[in-house]
N, C-alpha and C positions, 0 to 999 in steps of 0.2 A: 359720712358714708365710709372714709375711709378708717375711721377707728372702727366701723363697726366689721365691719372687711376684715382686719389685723385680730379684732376678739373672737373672731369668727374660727381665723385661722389658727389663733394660738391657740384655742379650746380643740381642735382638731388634731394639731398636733401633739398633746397632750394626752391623748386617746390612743393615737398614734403609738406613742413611745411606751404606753402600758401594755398596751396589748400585741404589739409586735413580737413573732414567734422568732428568735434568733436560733442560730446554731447552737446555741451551748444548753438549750433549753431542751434539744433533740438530738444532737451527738452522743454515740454513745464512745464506749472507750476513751472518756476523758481523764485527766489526771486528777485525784484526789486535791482537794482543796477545803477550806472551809464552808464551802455551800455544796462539795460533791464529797460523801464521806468516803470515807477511807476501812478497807473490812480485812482482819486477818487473816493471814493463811489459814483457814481450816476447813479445804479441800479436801471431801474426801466423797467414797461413793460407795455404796452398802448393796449389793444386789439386795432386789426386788425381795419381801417376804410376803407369800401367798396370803389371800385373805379371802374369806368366804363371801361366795359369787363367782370367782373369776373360775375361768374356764382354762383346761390346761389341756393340749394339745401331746397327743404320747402315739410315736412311734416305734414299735419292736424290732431290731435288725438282728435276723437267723438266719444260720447257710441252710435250716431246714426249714422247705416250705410249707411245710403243713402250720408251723409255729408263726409264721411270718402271715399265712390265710388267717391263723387264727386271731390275731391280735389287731390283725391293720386290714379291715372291710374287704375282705377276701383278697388277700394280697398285694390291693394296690402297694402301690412304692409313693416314696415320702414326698417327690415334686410334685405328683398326680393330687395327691391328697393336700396338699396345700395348694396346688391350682383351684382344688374344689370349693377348699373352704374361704378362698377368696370370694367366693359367689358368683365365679366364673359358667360353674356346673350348678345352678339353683340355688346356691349359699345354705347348701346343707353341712355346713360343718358339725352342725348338733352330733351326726351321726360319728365324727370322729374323737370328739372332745370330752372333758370330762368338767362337771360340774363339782363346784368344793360345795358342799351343802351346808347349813347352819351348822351343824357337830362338827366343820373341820374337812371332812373326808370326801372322797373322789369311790365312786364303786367302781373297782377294774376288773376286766372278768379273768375268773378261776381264784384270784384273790383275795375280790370281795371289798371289804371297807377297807382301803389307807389314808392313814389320818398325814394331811401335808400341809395342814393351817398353819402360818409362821414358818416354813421352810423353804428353801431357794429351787427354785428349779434343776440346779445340780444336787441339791442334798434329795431331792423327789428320785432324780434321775438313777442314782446310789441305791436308794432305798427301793425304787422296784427293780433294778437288775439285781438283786441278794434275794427277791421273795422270788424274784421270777426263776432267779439261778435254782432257788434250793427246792421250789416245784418241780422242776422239769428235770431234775437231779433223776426222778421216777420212771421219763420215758425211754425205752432204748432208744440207744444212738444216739443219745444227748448228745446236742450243741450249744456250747452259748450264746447268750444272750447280748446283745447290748440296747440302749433306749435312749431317744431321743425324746425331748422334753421341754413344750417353750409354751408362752402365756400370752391366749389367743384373744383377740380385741382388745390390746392394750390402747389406751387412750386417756389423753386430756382436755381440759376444759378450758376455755377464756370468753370472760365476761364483761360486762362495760365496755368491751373495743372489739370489732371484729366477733363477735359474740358465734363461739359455735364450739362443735368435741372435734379431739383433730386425733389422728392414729400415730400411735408411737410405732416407726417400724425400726427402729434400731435397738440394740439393748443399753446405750451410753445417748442422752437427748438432753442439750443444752438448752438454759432459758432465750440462748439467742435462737437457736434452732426453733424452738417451738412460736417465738414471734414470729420466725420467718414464715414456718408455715402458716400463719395468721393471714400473711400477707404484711408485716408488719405493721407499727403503728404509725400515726398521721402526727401532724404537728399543733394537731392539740388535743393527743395522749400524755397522759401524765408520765414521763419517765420517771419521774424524782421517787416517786410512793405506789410502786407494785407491790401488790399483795397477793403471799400466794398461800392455800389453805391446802391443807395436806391432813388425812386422819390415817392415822397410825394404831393397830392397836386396841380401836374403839375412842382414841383421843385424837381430836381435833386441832389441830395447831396453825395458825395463823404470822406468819412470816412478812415483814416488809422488807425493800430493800431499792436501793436507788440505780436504774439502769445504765445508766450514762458514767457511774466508777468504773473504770481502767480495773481497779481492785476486785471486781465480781468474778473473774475469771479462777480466779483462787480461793476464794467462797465458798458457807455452805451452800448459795446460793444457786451456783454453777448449776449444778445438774434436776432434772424435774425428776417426776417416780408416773406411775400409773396410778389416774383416778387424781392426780394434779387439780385445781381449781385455782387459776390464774385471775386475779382483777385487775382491770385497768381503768382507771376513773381519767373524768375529761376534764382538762383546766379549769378549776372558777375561773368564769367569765369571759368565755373561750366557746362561747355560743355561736359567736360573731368575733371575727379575729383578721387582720390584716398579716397578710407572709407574703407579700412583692412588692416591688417599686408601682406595677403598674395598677395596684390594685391602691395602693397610697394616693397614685396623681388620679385614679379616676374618681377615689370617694373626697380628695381634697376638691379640685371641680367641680363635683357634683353639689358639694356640701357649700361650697363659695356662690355658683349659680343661683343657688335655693335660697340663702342667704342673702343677696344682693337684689333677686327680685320680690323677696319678705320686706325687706327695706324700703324698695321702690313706691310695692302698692300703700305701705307704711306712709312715706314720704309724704306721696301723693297726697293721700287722703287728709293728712294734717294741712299741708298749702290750700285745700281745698275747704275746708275749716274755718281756718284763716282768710281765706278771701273772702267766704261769704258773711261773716261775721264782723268783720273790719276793713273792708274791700271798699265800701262805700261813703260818700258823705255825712257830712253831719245830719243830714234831714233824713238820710236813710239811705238803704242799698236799693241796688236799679231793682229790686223785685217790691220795693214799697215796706221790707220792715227796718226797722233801727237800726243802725248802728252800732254796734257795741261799743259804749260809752258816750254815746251821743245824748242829745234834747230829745226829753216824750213829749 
């Protein structure tokens, strides 16, 4: 009983030591080593280039009101109109936004089609205060212009963990940042092999990289974009995993009890074998059959 008690427990511990989640398997900001690589400086971060779909958000600021009715839903002012399109007010922002359509371009009215596929929201910003300047160049008592200009429902994605779209509200959003909003990951998310899919362009690109390098911070990895698609895959064999002491002493117990009384009714029934088949006399057992090994 007691070897089988000991194989019992070495096979348990042994289970034990694979599949235990430690720290180093879920810390992030660790030091480069041979099993956490090591990533060059090449930090760097591109403002956002528009792409068709996204929705762009344009407010006109004129000391004359008639300019200012005309361009922004009868005058509201710019906190009102982002209170609205929050969906505060019905979540009609449709009515203040602009869509880039398949050709590229946004219809602004008096101006019509401008094309701002692949352009940053200040090169957008630029290019309609110069059409709007050289319009309104016509009405007496011209004023200038100025325009405000930002890219509404930006958002990313994460997959295989925490699976949902999360809102970019900053214009600079770190990959620690956007885990956090996840809620972060559990201790058996894979830190080692994030993938993140990013399409640019009309090309698709596919990135890995290990969460837990100290060295991500200076990365191209560092920063996410809008329309991001993050995956996170779950440990092989991290279905079933052990991460505390008390969760060790209750499946070592449990697995010893289960063990020890598989043995017993084991035991038992072999003694019980034994007795009946060799328990008795040569002329037979008290139930009147033979012996084993006895006279027929």
């Amino acid at each position: 009983m007691h070897k089988t008690t000991y194989l019992l427990f070495l096979t348990l511990t042994c289970i034990w030591l694979s599949s235990c989640v430690t720290a180093r398997k879920v810390n992030y900001m660790q030091e480069p080593d041979k099993y956490i690589p090591h990533y060059a400086d090449t930090l760097s971060f591109e403002d956002y280039e528009l792409r068709i779909g996204d929705r762009l958000y344009v407010y006109v600021y004129s000391l004359d009101e008639k300019v200012t009715a005309m361009y922004n839903a009868g005058g509201s002012n710019a906190s009102t109109m982002r209170y609205q399109m929050n969906g505060s007010s019905g979540g009609s922002y449709d009515l203040y936004t602009y869509l880039i359509d398949d050709d590229g371009n946004i219809d602004f009215p008096t101006i019509g089609k401008v094309y701002v596929r692949g352009m940053t929201t200040r090169e957008v910003k630029h290019k309609l205060e110069e059409e709007l300047s050289a319009l309104l160049k016509e009405i007496p008592g011209y004023s200038t212009v100025s325009v405000e200009v930002n890219i509404v429902n930006r958002s990313f994605s994460i997959i295989g963990a925490q699976s949902g779209r999360y809102m970019i509200n900053k214009e600079k959003m770190t990959i620690f940042e956007a885990l956090a909003m996840a809620g972060d990951l559990n201790e058996f998310n894979s830190r080692k092999e994030i993938k993140l899919v990013r399409e640019k362009e009309g090309v698709t690109t596919i990135k890995t990289f290990d969460a837990r390098s100290k060295d991500l911070v200076n990365s191209e990895y560092y920063y996410i974009e809008p329309n991001d698609i993050i995956y996170i895959r779950q440990i092989p064999g991290y279905s079933f995993g052990i991460n505390s002491a008390s969760t060790v002493l209750g499946v070592t117990a449990t697995t010893i009890s289960f063990g020890v009384l598989i043995y017993t009714i084991v035991q038992t029934g072999i003694n019980h074998v034994k007795k009946y088949y060799g328990g008795g006399s040569n002329s037979g057992g008290s139930n009147g059959m033979p012996a084993k090994g006895g006279a027929q």
